[in-house]
C-alpha positions as CSV (number, residue, x, y, z in Angstrom):
1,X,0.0,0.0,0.0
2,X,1.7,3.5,-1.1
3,X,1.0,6.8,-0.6
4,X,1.9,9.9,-2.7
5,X,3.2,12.8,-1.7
6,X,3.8,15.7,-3.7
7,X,2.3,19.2,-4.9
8,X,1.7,18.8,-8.1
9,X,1.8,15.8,-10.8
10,X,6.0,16.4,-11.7
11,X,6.6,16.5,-7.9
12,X,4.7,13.0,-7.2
13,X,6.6,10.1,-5.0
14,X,5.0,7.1,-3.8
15,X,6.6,6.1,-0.6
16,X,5.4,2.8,1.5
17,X,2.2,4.2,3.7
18,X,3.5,1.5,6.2
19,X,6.9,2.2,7.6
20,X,9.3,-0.7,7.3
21,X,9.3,-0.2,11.4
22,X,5.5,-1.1,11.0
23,X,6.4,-4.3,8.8
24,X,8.8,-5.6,11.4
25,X,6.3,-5.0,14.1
26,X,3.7,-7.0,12.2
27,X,6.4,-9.9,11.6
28,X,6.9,-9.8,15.2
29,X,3.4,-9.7,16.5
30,X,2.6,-13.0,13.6
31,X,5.5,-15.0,15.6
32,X,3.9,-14.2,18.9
33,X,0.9,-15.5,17.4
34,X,2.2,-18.2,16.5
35,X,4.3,-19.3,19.7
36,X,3.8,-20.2,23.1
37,X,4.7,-17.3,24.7
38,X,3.0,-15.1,27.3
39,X,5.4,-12.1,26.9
40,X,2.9,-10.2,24.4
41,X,-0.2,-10.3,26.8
42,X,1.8,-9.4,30.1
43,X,2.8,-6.6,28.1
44,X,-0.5,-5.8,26.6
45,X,-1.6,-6.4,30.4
46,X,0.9,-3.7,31.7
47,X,-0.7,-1.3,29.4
48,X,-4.6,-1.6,29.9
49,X,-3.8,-1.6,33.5
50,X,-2.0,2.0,33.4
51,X,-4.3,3.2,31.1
52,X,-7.1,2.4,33.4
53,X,-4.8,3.6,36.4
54,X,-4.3,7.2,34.8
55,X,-8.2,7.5,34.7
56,X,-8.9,6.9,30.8
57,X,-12.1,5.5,29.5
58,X,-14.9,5.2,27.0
59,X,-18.0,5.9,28.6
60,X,-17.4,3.7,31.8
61,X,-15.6,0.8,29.6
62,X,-11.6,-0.1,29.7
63,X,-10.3,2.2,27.2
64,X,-9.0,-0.3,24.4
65,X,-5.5,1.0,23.7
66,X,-3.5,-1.7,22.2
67,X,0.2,-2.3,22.4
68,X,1.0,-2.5,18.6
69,X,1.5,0.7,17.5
70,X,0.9,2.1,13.9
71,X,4.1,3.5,12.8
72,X,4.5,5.7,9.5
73,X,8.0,7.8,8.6
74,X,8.4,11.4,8.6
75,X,7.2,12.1,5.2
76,X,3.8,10.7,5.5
77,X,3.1,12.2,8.8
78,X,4.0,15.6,7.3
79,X,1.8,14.6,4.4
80,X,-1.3,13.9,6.3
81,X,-1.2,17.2,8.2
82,X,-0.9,19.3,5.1
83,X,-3.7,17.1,4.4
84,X,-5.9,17.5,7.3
85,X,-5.1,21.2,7.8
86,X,-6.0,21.8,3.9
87,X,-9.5,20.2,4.4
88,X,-10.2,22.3,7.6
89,X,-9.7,25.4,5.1
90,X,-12.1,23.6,2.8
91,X,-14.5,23.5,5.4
92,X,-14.5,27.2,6.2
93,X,-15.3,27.8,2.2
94,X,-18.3,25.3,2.6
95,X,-19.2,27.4,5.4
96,X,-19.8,30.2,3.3
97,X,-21.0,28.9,0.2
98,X,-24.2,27.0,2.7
99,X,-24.9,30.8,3.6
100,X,-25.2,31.8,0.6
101,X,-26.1,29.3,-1.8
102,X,-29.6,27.6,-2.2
103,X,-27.8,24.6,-4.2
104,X,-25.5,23.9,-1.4
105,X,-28.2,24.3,1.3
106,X,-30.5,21.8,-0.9
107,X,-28.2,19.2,0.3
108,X,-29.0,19.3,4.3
109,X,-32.6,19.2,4.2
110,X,-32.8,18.2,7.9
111,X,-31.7,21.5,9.0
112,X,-33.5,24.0,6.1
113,X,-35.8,25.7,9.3
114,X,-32.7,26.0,11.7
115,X,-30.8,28.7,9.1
116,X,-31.2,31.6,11.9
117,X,-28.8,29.3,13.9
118,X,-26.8,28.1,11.5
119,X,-25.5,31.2,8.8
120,X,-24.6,33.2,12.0
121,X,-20.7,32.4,11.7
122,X,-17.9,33.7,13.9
123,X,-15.7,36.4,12.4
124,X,-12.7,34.2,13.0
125,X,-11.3,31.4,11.0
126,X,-10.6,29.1,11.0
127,X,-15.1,28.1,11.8
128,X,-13.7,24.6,13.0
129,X,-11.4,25.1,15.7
130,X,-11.8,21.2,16.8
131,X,-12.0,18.4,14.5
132,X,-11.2,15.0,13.8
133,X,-10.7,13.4,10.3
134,X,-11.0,10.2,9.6
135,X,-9.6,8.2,7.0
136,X,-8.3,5.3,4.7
137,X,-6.2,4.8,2.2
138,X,-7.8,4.4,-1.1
139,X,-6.6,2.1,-3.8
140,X,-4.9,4.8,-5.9
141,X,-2.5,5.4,-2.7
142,X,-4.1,8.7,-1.0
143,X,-5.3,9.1,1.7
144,X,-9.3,9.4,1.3
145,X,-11.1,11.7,3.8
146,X,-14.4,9.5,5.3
147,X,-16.2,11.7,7.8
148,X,-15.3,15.2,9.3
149,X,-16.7,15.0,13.0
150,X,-16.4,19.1,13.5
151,X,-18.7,18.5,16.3
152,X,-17.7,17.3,19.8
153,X,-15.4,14.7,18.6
154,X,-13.9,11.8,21.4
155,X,-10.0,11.6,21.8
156,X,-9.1,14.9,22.2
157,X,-7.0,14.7,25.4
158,X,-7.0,11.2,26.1
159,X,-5.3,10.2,23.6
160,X,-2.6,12.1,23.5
161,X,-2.6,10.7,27.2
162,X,-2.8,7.4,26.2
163,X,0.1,7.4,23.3
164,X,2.1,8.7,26.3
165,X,1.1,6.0,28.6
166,X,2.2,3.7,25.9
167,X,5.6,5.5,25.4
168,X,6.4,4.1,28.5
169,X,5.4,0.5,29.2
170,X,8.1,-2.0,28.1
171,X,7.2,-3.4,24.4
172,X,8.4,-6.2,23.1
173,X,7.1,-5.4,19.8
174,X,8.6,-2.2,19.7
175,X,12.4,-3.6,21.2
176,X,15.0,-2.0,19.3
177,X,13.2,0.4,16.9
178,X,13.6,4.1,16.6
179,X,9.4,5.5,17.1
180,X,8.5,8.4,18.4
181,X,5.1,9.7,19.6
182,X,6.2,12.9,20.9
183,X,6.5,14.8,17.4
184,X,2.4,15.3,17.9
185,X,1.4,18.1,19.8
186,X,-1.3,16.5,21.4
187,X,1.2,13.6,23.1
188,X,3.5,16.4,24.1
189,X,1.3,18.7,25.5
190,X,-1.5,17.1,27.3
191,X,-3.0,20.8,28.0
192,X,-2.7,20.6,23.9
193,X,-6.7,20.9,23.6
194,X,-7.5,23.2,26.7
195,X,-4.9,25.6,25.5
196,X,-6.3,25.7,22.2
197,X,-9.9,26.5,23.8
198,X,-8.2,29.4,25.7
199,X,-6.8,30.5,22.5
200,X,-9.9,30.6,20.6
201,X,-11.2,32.6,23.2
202,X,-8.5,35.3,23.0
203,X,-8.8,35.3,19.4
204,X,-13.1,36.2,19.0
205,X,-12.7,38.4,22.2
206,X,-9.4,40.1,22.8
207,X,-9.2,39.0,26.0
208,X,-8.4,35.9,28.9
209,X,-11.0,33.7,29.9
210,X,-12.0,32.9,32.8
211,X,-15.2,31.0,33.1
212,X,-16.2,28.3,31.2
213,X,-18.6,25.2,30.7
214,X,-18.6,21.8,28.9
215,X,-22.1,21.4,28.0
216,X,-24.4,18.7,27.1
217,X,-27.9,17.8,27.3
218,X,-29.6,14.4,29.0
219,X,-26.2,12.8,29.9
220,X,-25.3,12.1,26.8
221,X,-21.7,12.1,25.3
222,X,-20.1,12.8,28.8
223,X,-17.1,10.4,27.8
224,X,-13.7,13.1,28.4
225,X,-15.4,15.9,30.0
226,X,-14.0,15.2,33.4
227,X,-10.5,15.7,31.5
228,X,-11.8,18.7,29.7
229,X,-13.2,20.1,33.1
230,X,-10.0,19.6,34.9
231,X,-7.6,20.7,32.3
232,X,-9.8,23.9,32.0
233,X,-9.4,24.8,36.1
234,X,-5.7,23.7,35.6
235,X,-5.4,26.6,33.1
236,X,-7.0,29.0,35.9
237,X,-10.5,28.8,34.8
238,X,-13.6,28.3,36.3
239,X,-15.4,25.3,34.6
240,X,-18.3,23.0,35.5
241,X,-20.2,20.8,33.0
242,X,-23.9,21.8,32.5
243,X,-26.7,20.3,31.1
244,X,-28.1,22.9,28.3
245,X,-31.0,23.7,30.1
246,X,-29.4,25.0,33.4
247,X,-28.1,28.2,31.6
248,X,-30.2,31.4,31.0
249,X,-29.7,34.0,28.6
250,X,-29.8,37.1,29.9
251,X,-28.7,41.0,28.7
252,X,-25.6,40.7,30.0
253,X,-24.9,37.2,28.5
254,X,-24.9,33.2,28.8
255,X,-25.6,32.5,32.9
256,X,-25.1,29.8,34.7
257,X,-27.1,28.3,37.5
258,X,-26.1,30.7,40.0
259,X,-26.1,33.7,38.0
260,X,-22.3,33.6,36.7
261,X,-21.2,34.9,33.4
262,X,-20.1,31.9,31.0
263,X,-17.8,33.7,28.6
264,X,-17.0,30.0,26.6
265,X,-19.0,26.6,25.9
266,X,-17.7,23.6,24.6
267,X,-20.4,21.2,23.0
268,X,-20.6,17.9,23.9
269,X,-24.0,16.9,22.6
270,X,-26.1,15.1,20.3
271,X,-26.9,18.0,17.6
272,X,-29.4,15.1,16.2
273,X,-31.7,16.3,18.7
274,X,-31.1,19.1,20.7
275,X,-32.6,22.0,18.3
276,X,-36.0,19.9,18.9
277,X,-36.9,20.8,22.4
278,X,-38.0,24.1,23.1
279,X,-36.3,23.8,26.8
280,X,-33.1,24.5,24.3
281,X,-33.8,27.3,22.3
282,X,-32.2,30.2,24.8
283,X,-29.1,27.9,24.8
284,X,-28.9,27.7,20.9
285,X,-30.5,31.3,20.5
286,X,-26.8,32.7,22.7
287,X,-24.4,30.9,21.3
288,X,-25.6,32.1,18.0
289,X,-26.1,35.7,19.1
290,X,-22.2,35.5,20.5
291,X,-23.7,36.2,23.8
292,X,-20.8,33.2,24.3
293,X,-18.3,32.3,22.2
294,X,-19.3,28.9,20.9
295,X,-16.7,26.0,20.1
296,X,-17.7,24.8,17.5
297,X,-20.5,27.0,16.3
298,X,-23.7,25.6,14.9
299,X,-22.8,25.2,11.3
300,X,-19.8,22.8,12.4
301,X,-22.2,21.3,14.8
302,X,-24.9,20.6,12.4
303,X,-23.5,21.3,9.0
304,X,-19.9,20.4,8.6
305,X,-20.3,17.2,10.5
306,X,-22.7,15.8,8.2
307,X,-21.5,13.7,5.5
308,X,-23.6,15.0,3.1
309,X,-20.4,18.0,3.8
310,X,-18.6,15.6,1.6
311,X,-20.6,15.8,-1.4
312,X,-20.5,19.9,-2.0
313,X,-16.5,19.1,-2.4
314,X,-16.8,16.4,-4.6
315,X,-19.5,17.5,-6.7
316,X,-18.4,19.8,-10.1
317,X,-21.5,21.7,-9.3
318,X,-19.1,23.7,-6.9
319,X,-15.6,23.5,-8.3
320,X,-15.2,27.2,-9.2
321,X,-15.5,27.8,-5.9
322,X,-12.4,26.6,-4.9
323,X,-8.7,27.4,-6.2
324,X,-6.6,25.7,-8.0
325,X,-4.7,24.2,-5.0
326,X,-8.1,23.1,-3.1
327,X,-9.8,21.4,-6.6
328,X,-6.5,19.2,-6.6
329,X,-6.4,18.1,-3.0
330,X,-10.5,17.2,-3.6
331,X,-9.8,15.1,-6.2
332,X,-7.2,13.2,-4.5
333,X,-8.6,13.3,-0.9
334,X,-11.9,13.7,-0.8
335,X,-13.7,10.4,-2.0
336,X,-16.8,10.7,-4.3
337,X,-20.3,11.3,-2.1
338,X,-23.6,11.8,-3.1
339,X,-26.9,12.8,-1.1
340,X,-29.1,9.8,-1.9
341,X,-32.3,11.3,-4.0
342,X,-33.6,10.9,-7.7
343,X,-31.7,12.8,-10.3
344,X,-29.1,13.3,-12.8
345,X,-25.4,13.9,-11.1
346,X,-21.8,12.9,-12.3
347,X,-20.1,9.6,-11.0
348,X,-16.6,9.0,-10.1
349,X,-14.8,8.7,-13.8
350,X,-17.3,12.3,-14.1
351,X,-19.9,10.7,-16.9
352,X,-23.4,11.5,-16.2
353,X,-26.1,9.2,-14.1
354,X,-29.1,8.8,-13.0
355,X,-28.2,8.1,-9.3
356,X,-30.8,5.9,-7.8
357,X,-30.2,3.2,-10.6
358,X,-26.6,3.8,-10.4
359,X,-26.9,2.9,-6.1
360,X,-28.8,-0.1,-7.2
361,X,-26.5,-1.2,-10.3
362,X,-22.8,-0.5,-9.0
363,X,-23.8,-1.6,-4.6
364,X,-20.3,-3.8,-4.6
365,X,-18.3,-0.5,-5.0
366,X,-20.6,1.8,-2.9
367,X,-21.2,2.7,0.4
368,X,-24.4,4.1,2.2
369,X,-24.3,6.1,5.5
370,X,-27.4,8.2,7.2
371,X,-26.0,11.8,6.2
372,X,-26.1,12.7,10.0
373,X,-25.7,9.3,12.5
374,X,-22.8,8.5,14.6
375,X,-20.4,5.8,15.7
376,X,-21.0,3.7,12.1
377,X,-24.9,3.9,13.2
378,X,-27.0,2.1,9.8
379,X,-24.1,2.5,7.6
380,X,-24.1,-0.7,4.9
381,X,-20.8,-1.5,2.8
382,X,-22.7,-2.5,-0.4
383,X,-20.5,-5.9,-1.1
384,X,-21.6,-7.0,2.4
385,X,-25.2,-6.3,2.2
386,X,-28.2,-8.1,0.9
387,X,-29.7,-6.9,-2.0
388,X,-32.8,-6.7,-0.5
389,X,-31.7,-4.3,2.8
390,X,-29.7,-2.5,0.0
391,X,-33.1,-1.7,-1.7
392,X,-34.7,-1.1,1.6
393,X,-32.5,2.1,2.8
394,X,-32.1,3.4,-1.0
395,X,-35.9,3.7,-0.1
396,X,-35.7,5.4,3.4
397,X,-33.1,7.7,2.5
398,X,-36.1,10.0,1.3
399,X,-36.9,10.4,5.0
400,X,-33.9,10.1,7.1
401,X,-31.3,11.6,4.4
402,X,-28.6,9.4,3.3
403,X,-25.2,9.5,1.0
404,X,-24.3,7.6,-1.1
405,X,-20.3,7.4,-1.0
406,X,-17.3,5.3,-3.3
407,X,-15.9,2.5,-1.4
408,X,-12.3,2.8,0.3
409,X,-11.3,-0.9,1.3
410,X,-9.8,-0.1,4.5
411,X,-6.0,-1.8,4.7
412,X,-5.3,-4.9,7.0
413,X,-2.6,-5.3,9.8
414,X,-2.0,-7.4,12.6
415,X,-2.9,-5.8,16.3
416,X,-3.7,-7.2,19.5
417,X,-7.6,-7.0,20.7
418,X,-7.8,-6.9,24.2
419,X,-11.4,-7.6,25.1
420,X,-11.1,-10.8,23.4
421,X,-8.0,-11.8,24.0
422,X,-6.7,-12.7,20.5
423,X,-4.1,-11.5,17.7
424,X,-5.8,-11.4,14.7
425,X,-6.1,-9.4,11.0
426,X,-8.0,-6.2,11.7
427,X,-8.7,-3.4,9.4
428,X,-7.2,-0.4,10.0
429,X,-7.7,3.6,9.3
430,X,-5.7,6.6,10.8
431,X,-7.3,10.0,12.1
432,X,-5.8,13.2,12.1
433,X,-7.0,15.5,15.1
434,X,-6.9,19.4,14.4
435,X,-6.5,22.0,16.4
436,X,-7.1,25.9,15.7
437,X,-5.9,24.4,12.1
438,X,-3.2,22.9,13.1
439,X,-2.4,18.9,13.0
440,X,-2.4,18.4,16.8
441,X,-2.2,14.4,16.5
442,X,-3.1,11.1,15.1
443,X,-5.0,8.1,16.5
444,X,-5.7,4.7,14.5
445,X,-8.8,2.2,14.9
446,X,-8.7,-0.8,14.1
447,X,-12.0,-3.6,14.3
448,X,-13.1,-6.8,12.1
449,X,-16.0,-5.0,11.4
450,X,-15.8,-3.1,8.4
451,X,-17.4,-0.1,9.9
452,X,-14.1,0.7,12.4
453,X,-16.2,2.4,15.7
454,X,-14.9,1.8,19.1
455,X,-18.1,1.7,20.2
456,X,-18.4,-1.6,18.1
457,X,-15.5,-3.6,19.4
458,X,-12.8,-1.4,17.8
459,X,-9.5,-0.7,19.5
460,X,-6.8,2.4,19.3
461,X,-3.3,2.0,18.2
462,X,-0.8,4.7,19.2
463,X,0.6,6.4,16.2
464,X,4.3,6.7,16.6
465,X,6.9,8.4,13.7
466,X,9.6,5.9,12.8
């Protein structure tokens, strides 16, 4: 599997994606396998317990850190951050052209009535000051952009904790090889994410912070706020985390629930649902108003998380709205998606469809996803569904939007998975976390299910730089 790095077609070089440390770690890891030896799961044993013992976790469960890392060379890690960082200036141009453009706006029919929310964006760029990108790498050797998660999205502090952790627990598979985890800023600086909140702060305000909230709504998506709490008062803040509803706006701003100015919210909620309760709207109605500076704003929450995102890149209806520089990194990073709805488009070699018989003709190289769910929620790989559940969501995706997206076959390694207790073959993607739009770090998943969610027996793999 190569990647290929380069600015233009003259400058192109396809180096290995996987580091020739990562191939000796996956010839190691196979004899392991193979032998009698306890060594590996001592090991692997050491690390779950200090990862548990440093207070990381995924919503109550073991956090399922696993000793193999995934190691890539110099050149491809500075790769994928001009990468990520290029797409997170993409994203402030999509902001925009939703504002102002009826086409673009066509393609998130969902939120159509929530627009006074939504095209009220900060004066700063860039819009999407958190983010994770997930990816593959796609046949042709690129890396392919899958989902954009601008919203609240997990791993931010942990694990950049967690790499560290790893750093330090003696690794057999790792004996004798040259990796580093320290070159992301993330691993190095576990205040990484807190500082970058402060930041933002500074930069829509002109001034320091000092009280803050990580907010959510019914309990939901608590998983890292304790860090994010903590790491906010370590930074001289006041922070608490509050359910939307126990703040008030009032005319001298965003209150909490004893009357104190909240100058900055974090989100860590389900935008699915939280514009339908009218308990909300004061919350919603403030942070679009700037009575509080909002990270992320609406139009990340709501907008630029959903994958329908995706398709105003890779559709031609809205090339001329990018330069040069952006239509190239598009075509080689962004793979070809589709909101699923009758009508005439382009498909990936750009000839002209109909796109409902083109789902229903091409399903082995496509891929379906509900334009706005989480954690792999519905999505069907077309070569492993039945024709007839195939059929079934091309039909729903009138009511609960879908896209329609090209297939990336994710790539296969060998790793470790804990909660079972076995080496096996896993697919595996890589994630590249940005911060104030700047690469801040990487994480890798790896599962036997083809949709890769930790939240469906999936597992994290340190990134380390050979």
């Amino acid at each position: 599997m190569t990647t290929q790095i380069g600015s233009g077609p003259a400058e192109i070089a396809i180096v290995p994606a996987i580091s020739e440390a990562d191939a000796q770690i996956e010839r190691r890891l196979c004899a392991f396998a193979s032998s009698e030896s306890t060594a590996i799961w001592e090991a692997q044993d050491e690390l779950s317990t200090a990862i548990a013992d440093a207070g990381m976790h995924f919503e109550g469960r073991a956090y399922p850190v696993c000793l193999r890392p995934l190691t890539i060379d110099c050149d491809l890690a500075n790769h994928l951050s001009t990468t990520a960082e290029g797409v997170v200036k993409l994203l402030d141009v999509a902001a925009e052209l939703y504002c102002c453009n009826e086409e673009v706006r066509d393609l998130f029919p969902a939120y159509k009535h929530l627009g006074h929310w939504i095209t009220s964006l900060p004066k700063n760029r860039p819009i999407v000051r958190i983010c994770r990108l997930d990816g593959l790498f796609g046949s042709d050797g690129y890396y392919k952009i899958l989902e954009t998660n601008t919203e609240g999205p997990g791993g931010v502090i942990q694990n950049g904790l967690a790499a560290n952790v790893w750093s330090r627990i003696p690794n057999p598979l790792a004996q004798g090889l040259a990796l580093d985890v320290s070159k992301q800023p993330f691993v190095r600086d576990p205040n990484c994410f807190v500082r970058e909140l402060v930041s933002a702060y500074r930069a829509a305000t002109g001034s320091e912070l000092r009280t803050a909230a990580v907010v959510n709504f019914r309990g939901r998506y608590t998983n890292e706020v304790d860090w994010i709490v903590t790491g906010l008062m370590d930074a001289g803040v006041e922070a608490a985390l509050l359910d939307v509803t126990a703040m008030k706006r009032t005319p001298r701003g965003l209150v909490g629930p004893e009357g104190k100015l909240i100058e900055l919210v974090y989100n860590k909620l389900d935008v699915r649902e939280v514009f339908k309760y009218r308990e909300c709207k004061e919350y919603l109605d403030a942070c679009a108003l700037r009575d509080v500076v909002s990270i992320n704003p609406w139009i990340s929450q709501w907008i630029l998380s959903d994958k329908a995102i995706l398709a105003v890149f890779s559709d031609d209806r809205f090339k001329s709205n990018f330069n040069a520089e952006q239509v190239e990194l598009i075509a080689r990073h962004i793979p070809w998606t589709r909101l699923v709805r009758p009508g005439v488009t382009t498909h990936p070699e750009r000839g002209r469809i109909e796109l409902i018989s083109y789902i229903r003709e091409n399903k082995a190289g496509l891929v379906l996803k509900p334009s706005n769910a989480t954690r792999g929620e519905h999505v069907l790989v077309g070569h492993l569904t039945p024709s007839e559940v195939w059929e079934e969501h091309i039909d729903r995706a009138a009511g609960n939007p879908y896209v329609v997206q090209e297939y990336v076959r994710p790539g296969e390694l060998t790793a470790l998975h804990p909660p079972s207790r076995s080496i096996k073959k896993m697919a595996y993607g890589i994630d590249c976390y940005v911060f104030g739009g700047r690469l801040a770090g990487f994480q890798s998943r790896a599962s036997f299910d083809a949709v890769m969610n930790v939240g469906r027996s999936g597992i994290l793999m340190p990134v380390a730089v050979a």
